[in-house]
PDB file of N, CA, C and O in Angstrom:
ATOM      1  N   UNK A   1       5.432 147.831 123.701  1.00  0.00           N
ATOM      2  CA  UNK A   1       4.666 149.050 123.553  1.00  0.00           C
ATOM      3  C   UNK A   1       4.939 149.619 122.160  1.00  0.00           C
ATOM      4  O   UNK A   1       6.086 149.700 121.720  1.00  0.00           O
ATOM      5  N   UNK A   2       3.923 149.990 121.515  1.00  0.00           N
ATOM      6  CA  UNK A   2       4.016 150.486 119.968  1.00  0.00           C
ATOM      7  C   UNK A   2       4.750 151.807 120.367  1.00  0.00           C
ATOM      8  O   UNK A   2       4.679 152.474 121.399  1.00  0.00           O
ATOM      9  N   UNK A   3       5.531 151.986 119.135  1.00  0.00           N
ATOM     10  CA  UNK A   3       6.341 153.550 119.239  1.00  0.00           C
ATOM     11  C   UNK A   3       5.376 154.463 119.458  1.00  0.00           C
ATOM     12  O   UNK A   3       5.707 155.388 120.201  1.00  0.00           O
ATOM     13  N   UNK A   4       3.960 154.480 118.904  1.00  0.00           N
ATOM     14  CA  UNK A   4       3.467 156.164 118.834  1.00  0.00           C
ATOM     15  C   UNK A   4       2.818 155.990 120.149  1.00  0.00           C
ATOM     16  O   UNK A   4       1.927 156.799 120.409  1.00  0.00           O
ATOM     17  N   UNK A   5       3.102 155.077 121.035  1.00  0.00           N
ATOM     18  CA  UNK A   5       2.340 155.329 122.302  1.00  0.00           C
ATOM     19  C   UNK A   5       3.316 155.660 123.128  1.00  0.00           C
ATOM     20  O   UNK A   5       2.708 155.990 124.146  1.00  0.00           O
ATOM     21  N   UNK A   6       4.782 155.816 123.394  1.00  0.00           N
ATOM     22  CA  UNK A   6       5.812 155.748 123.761  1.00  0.00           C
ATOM     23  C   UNK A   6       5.678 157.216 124.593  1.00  0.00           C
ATOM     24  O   UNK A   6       5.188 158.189 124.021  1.00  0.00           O
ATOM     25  N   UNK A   7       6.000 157.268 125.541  1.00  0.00           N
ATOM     26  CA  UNK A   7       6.473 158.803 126.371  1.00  0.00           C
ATOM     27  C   UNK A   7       7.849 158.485 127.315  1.00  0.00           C
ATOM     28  O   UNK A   7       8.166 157.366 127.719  1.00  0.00           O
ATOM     29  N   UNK A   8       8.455 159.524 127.521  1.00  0.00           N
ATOM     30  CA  UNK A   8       9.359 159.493 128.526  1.00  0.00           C
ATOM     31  C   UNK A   8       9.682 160.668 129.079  1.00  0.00           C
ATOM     32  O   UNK A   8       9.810 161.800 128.613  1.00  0.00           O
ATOM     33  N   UNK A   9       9.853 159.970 130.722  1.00  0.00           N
ATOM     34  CA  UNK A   9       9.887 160.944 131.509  1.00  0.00           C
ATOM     35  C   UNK A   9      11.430 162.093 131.710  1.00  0.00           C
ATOM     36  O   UNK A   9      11.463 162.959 132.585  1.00  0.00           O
ATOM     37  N   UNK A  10      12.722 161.821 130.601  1.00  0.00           N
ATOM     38  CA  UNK A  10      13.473 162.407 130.778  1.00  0.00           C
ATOM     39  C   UNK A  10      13.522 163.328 129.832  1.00  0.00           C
ATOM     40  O   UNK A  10      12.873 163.145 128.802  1.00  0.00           O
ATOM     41  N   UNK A  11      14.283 164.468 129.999  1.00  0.00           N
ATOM     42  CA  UNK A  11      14.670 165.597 129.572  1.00  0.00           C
ATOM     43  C   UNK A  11      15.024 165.608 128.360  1.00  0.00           C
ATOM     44  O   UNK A  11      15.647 164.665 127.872  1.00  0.00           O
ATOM     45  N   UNK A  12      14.694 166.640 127.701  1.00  0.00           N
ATOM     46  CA  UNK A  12      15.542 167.035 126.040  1.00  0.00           C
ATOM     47  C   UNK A  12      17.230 166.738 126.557  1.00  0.00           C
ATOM     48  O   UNK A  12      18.233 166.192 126.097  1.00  0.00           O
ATOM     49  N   UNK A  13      16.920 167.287 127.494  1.00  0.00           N
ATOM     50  CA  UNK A  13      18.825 167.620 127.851  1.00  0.00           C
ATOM     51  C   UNK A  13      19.855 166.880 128.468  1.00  0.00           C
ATOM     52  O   UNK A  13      21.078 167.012 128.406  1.00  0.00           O
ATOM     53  N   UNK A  14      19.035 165.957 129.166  1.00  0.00           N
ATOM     54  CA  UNK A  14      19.713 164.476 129.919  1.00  0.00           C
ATOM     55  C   UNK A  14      19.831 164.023 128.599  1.00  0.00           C
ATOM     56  O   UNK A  14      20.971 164.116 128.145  1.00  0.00           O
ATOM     57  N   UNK A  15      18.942 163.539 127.821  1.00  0.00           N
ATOM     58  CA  UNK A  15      18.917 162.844 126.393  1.00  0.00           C
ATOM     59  C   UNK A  15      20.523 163.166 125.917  1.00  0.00           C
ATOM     60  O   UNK A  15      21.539 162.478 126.017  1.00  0.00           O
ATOM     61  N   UNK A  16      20.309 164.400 125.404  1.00  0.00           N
ATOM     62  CA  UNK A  16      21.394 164.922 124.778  1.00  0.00           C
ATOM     63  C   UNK A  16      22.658 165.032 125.314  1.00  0.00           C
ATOM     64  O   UNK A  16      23.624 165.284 124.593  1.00  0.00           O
ATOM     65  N   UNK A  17      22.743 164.889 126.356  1.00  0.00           N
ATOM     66  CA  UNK A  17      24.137 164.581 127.757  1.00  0.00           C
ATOM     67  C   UNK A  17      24.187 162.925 127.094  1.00  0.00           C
ATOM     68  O   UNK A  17      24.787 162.722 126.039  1.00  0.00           O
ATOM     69  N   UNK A  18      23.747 162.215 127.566  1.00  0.00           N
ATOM     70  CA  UNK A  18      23.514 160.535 127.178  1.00  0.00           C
ATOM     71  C   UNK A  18      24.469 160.794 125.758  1.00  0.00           C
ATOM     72  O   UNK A  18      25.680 161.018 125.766  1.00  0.00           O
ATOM     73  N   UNK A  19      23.705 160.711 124.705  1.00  0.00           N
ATOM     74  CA  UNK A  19      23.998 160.846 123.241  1.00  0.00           C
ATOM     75  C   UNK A  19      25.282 161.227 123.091  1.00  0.00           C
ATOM     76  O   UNK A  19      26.131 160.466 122.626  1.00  0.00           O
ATOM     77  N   UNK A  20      25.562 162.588 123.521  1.00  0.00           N
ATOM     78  CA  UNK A  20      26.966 163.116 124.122  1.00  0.00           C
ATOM     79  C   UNK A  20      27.998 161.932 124.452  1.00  0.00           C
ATOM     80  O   UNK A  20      28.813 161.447 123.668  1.00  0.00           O
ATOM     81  N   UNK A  21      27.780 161.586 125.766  1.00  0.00           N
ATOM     82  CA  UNK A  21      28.739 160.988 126.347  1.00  0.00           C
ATOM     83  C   UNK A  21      29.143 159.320 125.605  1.00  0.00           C
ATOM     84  O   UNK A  21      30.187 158.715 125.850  1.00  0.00           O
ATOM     85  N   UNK A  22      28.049 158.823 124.688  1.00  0.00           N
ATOM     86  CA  UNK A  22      28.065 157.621 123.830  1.00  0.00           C
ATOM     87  C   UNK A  22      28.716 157.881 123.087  1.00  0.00           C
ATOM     88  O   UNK A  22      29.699 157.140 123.087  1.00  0.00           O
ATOM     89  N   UNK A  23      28.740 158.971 121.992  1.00  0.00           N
ATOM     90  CA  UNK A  23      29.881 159.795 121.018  1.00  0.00           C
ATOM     91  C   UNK A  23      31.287 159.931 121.541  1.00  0.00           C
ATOM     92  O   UNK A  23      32.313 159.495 121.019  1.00  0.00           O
ATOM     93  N   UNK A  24      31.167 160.568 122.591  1.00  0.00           N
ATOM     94  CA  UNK A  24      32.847 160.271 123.471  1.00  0.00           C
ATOM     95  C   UNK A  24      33.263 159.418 123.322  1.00  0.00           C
ATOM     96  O   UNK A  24      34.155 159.181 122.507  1.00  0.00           O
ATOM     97  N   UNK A  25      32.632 158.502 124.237  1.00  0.00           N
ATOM     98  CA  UNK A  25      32.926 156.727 124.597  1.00  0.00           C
ATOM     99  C   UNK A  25      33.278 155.963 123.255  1.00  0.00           C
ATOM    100  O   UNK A  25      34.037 154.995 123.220  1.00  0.00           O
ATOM    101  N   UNK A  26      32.434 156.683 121.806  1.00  0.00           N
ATOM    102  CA  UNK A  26      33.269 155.936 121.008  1.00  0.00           C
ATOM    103  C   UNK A  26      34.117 156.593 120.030  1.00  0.00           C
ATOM    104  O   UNK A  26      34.365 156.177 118.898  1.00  0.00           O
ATOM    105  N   UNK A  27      34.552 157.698 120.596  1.00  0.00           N
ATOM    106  CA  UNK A  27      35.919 158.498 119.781  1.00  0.00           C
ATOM    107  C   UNK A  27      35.386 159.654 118.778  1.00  0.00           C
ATOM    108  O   UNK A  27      35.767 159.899 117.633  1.00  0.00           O
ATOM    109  N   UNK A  28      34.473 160.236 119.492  1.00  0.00           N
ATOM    110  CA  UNK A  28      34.112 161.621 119.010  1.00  0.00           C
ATOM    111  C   UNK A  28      34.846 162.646 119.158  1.00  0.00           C
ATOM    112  O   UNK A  28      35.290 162.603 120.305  1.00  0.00           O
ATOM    113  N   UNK A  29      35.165 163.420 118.695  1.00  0.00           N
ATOM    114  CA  UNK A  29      36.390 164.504 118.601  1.00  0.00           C
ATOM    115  C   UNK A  29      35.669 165.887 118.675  1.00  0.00           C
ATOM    116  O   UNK A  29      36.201 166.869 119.194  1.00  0.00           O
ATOM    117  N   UNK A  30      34.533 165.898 118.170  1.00  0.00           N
ATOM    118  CA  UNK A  30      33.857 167.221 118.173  1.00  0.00           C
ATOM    119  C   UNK A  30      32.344 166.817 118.375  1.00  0.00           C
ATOM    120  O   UNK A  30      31.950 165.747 117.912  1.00  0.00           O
ATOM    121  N   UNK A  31      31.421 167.728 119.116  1.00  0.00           N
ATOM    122  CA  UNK A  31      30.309 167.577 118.446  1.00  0.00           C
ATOM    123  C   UNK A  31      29.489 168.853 119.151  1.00  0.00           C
ATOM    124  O   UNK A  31      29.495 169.524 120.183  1.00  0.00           O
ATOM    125  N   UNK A  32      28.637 168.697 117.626  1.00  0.00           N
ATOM    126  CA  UNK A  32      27.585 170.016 117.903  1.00  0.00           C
ATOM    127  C   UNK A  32      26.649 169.952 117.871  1.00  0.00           C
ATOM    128  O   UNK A  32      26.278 168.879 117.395  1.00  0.00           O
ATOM    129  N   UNK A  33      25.688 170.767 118.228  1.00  0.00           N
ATOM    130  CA  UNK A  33      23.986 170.610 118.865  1.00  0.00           C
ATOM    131  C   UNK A  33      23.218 171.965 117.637  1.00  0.00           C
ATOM    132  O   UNK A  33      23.529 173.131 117.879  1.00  0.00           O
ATOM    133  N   UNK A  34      22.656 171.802 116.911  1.00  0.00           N
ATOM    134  CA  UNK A  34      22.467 173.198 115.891  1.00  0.00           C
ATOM    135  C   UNK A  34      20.956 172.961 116.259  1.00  0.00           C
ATOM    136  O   UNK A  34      20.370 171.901 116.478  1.00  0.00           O
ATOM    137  N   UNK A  35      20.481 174.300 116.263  1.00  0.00           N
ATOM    138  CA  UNK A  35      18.880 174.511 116.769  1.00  0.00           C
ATOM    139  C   UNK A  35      18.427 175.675 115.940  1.00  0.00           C
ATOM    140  O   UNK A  35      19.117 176.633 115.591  1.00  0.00           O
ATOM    141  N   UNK A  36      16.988 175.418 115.642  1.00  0.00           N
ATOM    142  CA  UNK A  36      16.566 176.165 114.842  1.00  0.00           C
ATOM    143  C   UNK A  36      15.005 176.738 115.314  1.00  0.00           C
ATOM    144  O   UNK A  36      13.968 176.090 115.175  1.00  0.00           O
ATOM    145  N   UNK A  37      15.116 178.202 115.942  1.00  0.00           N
ATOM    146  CA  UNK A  37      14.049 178.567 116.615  1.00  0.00           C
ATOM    147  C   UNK A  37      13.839 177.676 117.924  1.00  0.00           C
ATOM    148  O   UNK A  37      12.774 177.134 118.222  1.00  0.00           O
ATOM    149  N   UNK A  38      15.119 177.607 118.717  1.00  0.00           N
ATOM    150  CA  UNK A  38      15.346 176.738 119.902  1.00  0.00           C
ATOM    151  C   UNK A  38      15.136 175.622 119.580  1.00  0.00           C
ATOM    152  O   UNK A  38      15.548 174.921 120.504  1.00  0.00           O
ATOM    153  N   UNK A  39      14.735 175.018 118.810  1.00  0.00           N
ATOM    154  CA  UNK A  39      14.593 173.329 118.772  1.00  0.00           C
ATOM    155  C   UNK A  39      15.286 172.899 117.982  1.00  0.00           C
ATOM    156  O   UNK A  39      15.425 173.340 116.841  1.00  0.00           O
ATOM    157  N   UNK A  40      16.072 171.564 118.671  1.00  0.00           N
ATOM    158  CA  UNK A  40      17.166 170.953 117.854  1.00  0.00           C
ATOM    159  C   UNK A  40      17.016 170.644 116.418  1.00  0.00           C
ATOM    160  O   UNK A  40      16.019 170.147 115.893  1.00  0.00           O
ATOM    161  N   UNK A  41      18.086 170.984 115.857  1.00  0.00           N
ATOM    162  CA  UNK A  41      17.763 170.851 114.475  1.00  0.00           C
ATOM    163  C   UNK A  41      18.649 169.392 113.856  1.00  0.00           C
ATOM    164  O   UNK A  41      18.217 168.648 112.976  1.00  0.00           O
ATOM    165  N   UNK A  42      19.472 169.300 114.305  1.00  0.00           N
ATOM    166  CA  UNK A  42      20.723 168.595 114.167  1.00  0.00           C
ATOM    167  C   UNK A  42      22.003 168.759 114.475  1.00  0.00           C
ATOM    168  O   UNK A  42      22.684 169.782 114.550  1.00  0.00           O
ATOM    169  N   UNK A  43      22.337 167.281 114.699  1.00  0.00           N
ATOM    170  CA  UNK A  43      23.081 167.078 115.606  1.00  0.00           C
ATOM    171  C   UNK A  43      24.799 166.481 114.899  1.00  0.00           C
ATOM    172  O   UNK A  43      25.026 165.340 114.497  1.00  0.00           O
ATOM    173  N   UNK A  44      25.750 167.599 114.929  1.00  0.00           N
ATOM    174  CA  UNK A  44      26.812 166.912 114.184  1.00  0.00           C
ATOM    175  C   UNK A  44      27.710 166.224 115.384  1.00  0.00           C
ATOM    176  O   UNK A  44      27.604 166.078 116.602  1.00  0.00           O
ATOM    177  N   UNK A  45      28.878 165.802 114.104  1.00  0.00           N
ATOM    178  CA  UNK A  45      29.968 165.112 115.537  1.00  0.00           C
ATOM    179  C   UNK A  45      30.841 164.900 114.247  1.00  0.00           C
ATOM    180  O   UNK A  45      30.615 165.095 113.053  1.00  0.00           O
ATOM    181  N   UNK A  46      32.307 164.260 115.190  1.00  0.00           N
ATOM    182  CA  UNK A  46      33.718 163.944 114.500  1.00  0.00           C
ATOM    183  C   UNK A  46      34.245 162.579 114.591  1.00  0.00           C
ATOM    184  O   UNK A  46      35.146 162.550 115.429  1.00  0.00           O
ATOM    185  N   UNK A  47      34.060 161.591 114.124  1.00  0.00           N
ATOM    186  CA  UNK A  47      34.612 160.448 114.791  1.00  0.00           C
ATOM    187  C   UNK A  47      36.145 159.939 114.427  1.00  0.00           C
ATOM    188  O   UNK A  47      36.336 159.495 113.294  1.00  0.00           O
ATOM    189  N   UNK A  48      37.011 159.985 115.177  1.00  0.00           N
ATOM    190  CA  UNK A  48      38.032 159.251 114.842  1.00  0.00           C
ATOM    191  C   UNK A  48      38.191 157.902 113.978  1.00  0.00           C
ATOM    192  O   UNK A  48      37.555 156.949 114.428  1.00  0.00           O
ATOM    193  N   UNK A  49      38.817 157.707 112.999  1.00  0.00           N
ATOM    194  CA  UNK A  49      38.764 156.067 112.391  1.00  0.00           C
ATOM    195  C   UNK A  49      40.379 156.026 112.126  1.00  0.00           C
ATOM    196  O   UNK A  49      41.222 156.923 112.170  1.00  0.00           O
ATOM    197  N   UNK A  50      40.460 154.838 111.877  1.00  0.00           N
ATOM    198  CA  UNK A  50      42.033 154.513 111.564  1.00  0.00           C
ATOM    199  C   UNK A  50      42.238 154.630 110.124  1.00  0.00           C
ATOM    200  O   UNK A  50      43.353 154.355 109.681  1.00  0.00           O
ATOM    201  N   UNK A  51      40.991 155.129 109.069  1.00  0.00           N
ATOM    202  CA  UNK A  51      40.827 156.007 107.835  1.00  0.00           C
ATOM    203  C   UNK A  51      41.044 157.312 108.198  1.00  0.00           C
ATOM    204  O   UNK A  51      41.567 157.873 107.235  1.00  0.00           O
ATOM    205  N   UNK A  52      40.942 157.848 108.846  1.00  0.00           N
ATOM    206  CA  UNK A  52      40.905 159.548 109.176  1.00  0.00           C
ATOM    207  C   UNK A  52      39.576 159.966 109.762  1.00  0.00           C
ATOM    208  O   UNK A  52      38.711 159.110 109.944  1.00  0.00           O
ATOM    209  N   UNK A  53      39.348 161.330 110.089  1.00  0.00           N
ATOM    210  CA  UNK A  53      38.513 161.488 110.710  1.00  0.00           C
ATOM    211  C   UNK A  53      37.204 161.873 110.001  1.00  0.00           C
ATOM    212  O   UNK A  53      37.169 162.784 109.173  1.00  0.00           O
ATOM    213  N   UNK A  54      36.080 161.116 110.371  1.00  0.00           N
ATOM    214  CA  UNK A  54      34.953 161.216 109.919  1.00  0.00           C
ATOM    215  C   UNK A  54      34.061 161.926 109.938  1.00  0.00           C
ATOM    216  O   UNK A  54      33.639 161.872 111.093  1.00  0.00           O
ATOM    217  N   UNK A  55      33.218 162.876 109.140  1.00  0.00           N
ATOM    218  CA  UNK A  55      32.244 163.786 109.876  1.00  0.00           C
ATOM    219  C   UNK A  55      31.102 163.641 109.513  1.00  0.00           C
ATOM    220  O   UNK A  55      30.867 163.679 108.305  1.00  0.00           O
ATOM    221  N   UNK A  56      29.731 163.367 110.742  1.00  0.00           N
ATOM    222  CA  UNK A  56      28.669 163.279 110.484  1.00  0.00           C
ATOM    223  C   UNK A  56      27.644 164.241 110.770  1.00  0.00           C
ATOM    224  O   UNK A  56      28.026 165.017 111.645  1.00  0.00           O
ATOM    225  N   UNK A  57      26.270 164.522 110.281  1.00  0.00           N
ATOM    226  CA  UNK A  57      25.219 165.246 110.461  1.00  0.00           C
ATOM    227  C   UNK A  57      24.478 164.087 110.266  1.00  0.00           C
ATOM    228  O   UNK A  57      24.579 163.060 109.594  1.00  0.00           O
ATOM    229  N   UNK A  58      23.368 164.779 111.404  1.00  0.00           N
ATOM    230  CA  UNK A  58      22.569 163.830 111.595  1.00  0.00           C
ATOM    231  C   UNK A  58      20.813 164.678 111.683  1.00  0.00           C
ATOM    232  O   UNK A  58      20.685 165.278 112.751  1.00  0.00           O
ATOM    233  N   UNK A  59      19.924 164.749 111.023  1.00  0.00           N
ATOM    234  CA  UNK A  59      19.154 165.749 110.840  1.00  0.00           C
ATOM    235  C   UNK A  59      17.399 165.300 111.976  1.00  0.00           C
ATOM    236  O   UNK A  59      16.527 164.434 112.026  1.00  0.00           O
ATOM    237  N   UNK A  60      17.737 166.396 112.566  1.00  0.00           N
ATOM    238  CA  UNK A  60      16.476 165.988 113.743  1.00  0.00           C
ATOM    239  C   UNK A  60      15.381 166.520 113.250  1.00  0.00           C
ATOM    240  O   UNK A  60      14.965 167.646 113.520  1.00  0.00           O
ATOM    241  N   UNK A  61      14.733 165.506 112.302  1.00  0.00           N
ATOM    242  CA  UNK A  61      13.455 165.866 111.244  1.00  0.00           C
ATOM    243  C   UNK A  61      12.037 165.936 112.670  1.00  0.00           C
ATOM    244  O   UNK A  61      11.420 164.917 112.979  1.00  0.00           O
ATOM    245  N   UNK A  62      11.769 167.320 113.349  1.00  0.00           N
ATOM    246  CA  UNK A  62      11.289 167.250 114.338  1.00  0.00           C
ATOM    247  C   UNK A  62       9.573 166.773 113.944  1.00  0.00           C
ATOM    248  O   UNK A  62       9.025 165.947 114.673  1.00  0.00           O
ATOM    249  N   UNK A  63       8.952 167.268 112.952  1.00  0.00           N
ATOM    250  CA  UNK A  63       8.041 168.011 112.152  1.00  0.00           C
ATOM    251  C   UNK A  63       7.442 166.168 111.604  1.00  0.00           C
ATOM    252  O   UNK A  63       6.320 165.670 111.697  1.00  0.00           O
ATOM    253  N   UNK A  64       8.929 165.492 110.973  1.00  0.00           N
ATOM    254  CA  UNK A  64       7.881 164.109 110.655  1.00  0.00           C
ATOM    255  C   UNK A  64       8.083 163.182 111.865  1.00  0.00           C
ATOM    256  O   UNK A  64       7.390 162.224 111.521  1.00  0.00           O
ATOM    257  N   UNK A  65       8.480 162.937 112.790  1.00  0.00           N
ATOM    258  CA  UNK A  65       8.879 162.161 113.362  1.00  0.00           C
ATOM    259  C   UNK A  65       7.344 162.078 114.633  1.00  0.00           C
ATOM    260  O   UNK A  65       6.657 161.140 115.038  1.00  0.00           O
ATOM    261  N   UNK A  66       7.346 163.775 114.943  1.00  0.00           N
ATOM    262  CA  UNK A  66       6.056 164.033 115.067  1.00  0.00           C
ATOM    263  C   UNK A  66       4.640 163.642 114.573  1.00  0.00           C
ATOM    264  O   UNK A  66       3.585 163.625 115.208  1.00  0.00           O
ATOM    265  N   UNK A  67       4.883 163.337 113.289  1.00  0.00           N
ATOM    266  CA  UNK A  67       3.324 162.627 112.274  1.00  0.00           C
ATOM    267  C   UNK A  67       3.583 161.278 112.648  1.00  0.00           C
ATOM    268  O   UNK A  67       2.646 160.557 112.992  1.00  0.00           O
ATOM    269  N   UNK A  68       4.576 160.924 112.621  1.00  0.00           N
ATOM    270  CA  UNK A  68       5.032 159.611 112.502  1.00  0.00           C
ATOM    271  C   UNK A  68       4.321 159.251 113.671  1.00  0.00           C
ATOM    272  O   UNK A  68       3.312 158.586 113.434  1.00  0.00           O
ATOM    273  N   UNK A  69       4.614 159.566 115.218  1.00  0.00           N
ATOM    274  CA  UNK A  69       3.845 159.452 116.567  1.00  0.00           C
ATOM    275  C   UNK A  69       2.936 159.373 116.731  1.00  0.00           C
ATOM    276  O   UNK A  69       2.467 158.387 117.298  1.00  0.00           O
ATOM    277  N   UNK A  70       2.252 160.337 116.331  1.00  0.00           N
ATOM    278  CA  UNK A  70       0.538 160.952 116.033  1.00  0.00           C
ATOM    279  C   UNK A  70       0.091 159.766 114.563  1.00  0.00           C
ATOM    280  O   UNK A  70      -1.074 159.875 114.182  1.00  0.00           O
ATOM    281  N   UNK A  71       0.525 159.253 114.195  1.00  0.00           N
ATOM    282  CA  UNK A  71      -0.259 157.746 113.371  1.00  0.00           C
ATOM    283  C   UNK A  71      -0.581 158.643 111.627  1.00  0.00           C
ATOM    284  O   UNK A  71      -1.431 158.310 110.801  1.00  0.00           O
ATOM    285  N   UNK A  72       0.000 159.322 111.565  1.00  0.00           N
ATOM    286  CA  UNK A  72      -0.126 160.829 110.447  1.00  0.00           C
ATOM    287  C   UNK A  72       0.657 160.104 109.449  1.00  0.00           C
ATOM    288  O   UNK A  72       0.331 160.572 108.358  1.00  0.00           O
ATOM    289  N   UNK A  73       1.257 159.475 109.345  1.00  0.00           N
ATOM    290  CA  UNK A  73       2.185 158.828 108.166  1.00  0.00           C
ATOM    291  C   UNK A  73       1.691 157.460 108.227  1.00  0.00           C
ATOM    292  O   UNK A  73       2.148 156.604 107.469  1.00  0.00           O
TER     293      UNK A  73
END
């Protein structure tokens, strides 16, 4: 199935439980959910390494990802 035809029937928030608990499972130390006008904006976290601890942002570009679906890009 092509991506921009793609739907699913689960939740913003199961999603984000999932995502969550994968970050745990691989040695996440922190993580945060940042929203902007209620909708996720991005998503940080902490990962443990045997370098020290790592910190990522991860930016939930809602706006293209959206064009991207809709065949707009």
């Amino acid at each position: 199935m092509p991506l921009k035809d793609y739907t699913t029937s689960i939740s913003a928030v199961k999603s984000a439980g999932q995502i969550q608990g994968n970050l745990v499972a691989h040695g996440a130390k922190s993580i945060m959910l940042n929203y902007t006008n209620g909708v996720p904006s991005s998503l940080s976290f902490i990962i443990a390494t045997p370098h020290g601890d790592l910190p990522f942002r991860l930016p939930a570009k809602v706006e293209a990802v959206k064009k991207v679906l809709e065949g707009q890009l």
